[in-house]
N, C-alpha and C positions, 0 to 999 in steps of 0.2 A: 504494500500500500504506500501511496506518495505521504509524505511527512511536510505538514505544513511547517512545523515550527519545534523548536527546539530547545528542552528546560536542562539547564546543569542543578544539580542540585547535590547535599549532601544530606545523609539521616535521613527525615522521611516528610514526605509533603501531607501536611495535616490537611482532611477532610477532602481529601482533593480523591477523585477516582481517574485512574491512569485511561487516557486515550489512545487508539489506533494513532491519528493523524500527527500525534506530537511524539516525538522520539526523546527520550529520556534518560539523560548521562547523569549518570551517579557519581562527582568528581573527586572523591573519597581516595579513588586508584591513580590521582594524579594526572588525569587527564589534562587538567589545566595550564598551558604552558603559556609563555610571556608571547606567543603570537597569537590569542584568542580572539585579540579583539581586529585581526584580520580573517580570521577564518571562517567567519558567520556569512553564510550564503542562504539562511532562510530566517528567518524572525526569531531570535535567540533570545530568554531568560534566563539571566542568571541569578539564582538564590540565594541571598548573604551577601549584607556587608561588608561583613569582616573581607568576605574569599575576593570583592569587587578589591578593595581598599590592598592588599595585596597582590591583584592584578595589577594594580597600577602601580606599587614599588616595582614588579620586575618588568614593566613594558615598556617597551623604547618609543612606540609613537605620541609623541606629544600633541598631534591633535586630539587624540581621544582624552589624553590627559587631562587635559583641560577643559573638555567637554562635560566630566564626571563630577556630580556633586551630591550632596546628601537630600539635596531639596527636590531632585527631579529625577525621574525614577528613567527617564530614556536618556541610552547613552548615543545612540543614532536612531532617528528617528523610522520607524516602522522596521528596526534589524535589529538593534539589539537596546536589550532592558535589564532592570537589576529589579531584584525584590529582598527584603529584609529575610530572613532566615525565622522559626518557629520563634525558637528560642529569642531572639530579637527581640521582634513585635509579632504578638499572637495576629492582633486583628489585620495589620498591614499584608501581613502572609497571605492569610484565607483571602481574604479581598483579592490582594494583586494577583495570585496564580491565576482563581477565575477571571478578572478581569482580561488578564492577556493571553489566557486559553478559548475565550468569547471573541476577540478580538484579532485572533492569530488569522483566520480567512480575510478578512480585510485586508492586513499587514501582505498576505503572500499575495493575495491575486490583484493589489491595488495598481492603478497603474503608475508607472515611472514616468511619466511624459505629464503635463497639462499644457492645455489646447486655447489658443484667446482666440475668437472669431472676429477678427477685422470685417466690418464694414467700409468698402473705400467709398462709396460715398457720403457716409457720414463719417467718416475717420476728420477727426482735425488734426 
């Protein structure tokens, strides 16, 4: 089955029931290496703070660097996202995984282009 989107997570995602569409990396085994934040080619969350805030000690691009804050939960916009961890914030968890498991069809099939329709005769 095609995988709309893509959760890292570690321990276990509270309340949440595992989907077909979403592919689910357990980064526990080290998965995570300082080029993740190039490697997302479908709508990535990742779970935890803590695991974000240590992405970005070992990551050498400093665009993303600077793009990651605690206030805003995209780190590029419809590809990759961060959510707080269980243990973090209870409520922030449940909330954001559904939210961007609701959300992941949009994020994949949205389109990459927007269209302005010129009128040349009313164009000024």
């Amino acid at each position: 089955m095609l995988k709309l989107g893509k959760i890292y997570y570690s321990g276990e995602l509270v309340n949440h029931i595992k989907l077909d569409y979403i592919e689910y990396v357990n980064h526990s085994s080290d998965v995570l290496t300082k080029d993740i934040f190039r490697e997302f080619d479908i709508p990535t969350l990742i779970v935890g703070w803590s695991v974000v805030k240590e992405m970005i000690a070992i990551s050498e691009d400093l665009d993303i660097k600077e793009n990651i804050t605690i206030l805003d939960k995209k780190i590029v916009s419809k590809s990759l996202y961060w959510e707080y961890n269980f243990n973090e914030n209870k409520h922030f968890h449940i909330s954001g995984i559904e939210n961007f498991v609701t959300a992941v069809p949009e994020y994949y099939f949205s389109s990459r282009y927007s269209y302005i329709n010129i009128d040349p005769v009313f164009f000024q």
